[in-house]
N, C-alpha and C positions, 0 to 999 in steps of 0.2 A: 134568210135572204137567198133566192136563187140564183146561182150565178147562170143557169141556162133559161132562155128566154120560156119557151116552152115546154124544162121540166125532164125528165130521162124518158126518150123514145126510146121503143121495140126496135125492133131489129129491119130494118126497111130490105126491100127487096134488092134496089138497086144501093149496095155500099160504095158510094166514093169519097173521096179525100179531094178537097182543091187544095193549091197550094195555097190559099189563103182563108185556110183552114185546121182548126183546132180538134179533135175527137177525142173526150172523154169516155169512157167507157166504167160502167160499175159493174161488177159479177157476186156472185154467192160461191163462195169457193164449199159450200157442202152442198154438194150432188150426192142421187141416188148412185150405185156403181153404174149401172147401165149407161146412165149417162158419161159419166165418169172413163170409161173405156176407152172410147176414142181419143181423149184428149192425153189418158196415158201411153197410149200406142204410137204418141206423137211424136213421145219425149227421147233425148239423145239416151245414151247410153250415163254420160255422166251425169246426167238428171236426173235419172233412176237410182244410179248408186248415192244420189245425194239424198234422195227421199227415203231410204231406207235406212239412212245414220239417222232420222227423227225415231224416239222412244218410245212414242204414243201412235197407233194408229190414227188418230183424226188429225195429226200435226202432218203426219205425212200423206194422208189424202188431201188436206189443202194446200200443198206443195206441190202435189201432183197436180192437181186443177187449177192452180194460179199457173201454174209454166205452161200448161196446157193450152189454156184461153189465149197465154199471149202467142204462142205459136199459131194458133187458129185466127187469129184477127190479124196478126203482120202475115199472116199466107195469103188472107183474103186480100188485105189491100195491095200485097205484092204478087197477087197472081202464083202463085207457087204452091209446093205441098209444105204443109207444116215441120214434116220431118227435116225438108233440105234447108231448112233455117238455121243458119251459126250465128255463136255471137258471139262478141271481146266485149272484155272488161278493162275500163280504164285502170291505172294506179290507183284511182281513190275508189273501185268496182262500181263506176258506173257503166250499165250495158249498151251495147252497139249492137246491128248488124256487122256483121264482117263483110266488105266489101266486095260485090262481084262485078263484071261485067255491066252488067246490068244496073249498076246502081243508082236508086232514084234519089237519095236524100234524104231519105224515111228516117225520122227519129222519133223515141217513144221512152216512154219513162213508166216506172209499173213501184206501186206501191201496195200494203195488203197490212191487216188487224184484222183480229179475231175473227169472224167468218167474212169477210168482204174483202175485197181486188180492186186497186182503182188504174186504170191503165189509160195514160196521155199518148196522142200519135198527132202528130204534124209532119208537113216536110222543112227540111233546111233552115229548122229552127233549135234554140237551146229550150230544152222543155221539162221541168221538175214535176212531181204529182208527190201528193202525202197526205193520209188517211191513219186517224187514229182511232180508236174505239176509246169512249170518255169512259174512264174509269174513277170510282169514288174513290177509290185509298192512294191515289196519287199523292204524292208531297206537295202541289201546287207551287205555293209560295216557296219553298225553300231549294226544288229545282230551278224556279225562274230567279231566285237571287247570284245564283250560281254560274247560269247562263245568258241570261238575258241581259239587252242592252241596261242601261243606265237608265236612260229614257220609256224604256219599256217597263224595268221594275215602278219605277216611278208611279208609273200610271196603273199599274195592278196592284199597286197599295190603296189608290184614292176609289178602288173599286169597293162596290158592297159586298158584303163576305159570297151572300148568295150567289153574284154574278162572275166573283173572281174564278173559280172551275172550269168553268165554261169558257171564258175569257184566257185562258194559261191556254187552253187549248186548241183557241184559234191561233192567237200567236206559235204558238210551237209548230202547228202543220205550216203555215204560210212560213215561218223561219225554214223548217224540213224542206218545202219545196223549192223553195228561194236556192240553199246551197246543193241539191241535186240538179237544179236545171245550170247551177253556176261550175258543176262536174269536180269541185274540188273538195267535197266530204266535207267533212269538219277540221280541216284545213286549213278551213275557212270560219275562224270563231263566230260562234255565232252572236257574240255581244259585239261584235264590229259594222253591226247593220240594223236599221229599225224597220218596224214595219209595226203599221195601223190595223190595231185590234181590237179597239173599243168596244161597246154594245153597240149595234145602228153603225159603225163606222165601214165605209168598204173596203176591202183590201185593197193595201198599197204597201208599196217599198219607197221607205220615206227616208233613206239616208244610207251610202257605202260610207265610211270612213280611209276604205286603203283609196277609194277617188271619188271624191263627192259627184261626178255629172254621170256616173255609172246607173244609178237606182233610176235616174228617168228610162234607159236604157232598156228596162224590163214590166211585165206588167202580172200584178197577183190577183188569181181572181179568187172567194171563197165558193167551194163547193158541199152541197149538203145531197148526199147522196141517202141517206138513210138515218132515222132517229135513232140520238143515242151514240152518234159519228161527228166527227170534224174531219173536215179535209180543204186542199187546197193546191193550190195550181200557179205554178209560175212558167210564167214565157219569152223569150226573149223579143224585143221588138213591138212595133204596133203595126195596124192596119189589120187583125185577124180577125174572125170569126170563130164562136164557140159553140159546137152540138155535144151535147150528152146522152149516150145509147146506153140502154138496159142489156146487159149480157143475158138470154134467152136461158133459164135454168137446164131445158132441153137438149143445150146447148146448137150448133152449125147443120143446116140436113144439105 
């Protein structure tokens, strides 16, 4: 199911953001170096030192290119150069801009698996994003018993073996996105909230338990950015609009 009407667009000439508006964004966090350059000339100094405690070279080039990208897309929408970007981290490390003068309201949420980046931006809104790569040696079943609602294992028992995998792992991104746009980690149990993950079913958040009139409060859309992926999106609020843009492997000229 698409959750974008017409699918991940290139990179349009003219980028803007309305306020009643959503932008998805998907990237390929393996670039050539060339490409790659710029996007590390971006980064602060504590993002360099952070990409170089990874062990493996290819863990810290897509380290370097996922923080890249999103410095390069909140510079674009906020008119700025990429380097003069700060950010705070909440208690539970979800990220902000640090507030200046100028601040518009911009909020953006960034999630990443194996070679892909999924990056939410809206304004003045609460906004999760979460992208997993399906993997076969998952425990399925015995991490959703673990975590998952009541209601939720429930339903991934009455599933067919074939479709249970797939199914674990819509629920788990819409769960993921749900408690990153709700900013309190897993704080926030996640067997304390249901959300519709059937086959053919669309995403919803179908139940808070700490106040049941909460879950109408928000809206999960699923997103399929690439086979072989599960991802998902939560937002606070309605009346919005949803564009999904293809991050340019060439990356910004």
């Amino acid at each position: 199911m698409m959750a974008c009407e017409h699918g991940w667009e290139r990179l349009p000439a003219d980028l803007t953001l309305l306020s009643d508006e959503v932008h998805v964004w998907c990237a390929s966090l393996d670039m050539t170096t060339p490409h790659m350059q710029p996007l590390q000339d971006a980064l602060s100094a504590d993002e360099l030192e952070r990409a170089s405690r990874f062990h493996f070279a290819k863990d810290r080039r897509r380290f370097v290119v996922a923080r890249g990208v999103l410095r390069s897309l909140l510079g674009r929408y906020l008119g700025v150069e990429p380097r003069q970007l700060r950010f705070s981290y909440s208690a539970y490390g979800k990220p902000a801009l640090v507030p200046t003068s100028g601040e518009t309201g911009l909020r953006f949420n960034v999630s990443h698996s194996h070679d892909l980046a999924l990056y939410a931006v809206t304004y003045g809104r609460e906004i999760g994003v979460d992208i997993e790569h399906i993997r076969a040696n998952i425990a399925c079943e015995e991490i959703a018993e673990r975590f998952f609602s009541r209601q939720e294992r429930a339903l991934l028992r009455t599933l067919p073996a074939q479709l249970k995998h797939d199914a674990f792992f819509r629920c788990w991104t819409r769960k993921e996105a749900f408690i990153k746009a709700h900013g309190e980690g897993l704080s926030l149990p996640l067997d304390q909230f249901d959300v519709a993950f059937a086959p053919g079913e669309p995403a919803a958040l179908l139940a808070t338990r700490w106040a049941p009139h909460e879950a109408s409060c928000w809206v999960l859309r699923e997103l399929t950015p690439s086979p072989g992926y599960a991802a998902a999106l939560a937002v606070g609020g309605h009346g919005w609009r949803l564009a999904c843009w293809q991050w340019p492997r060439e990356g910004l000229r």
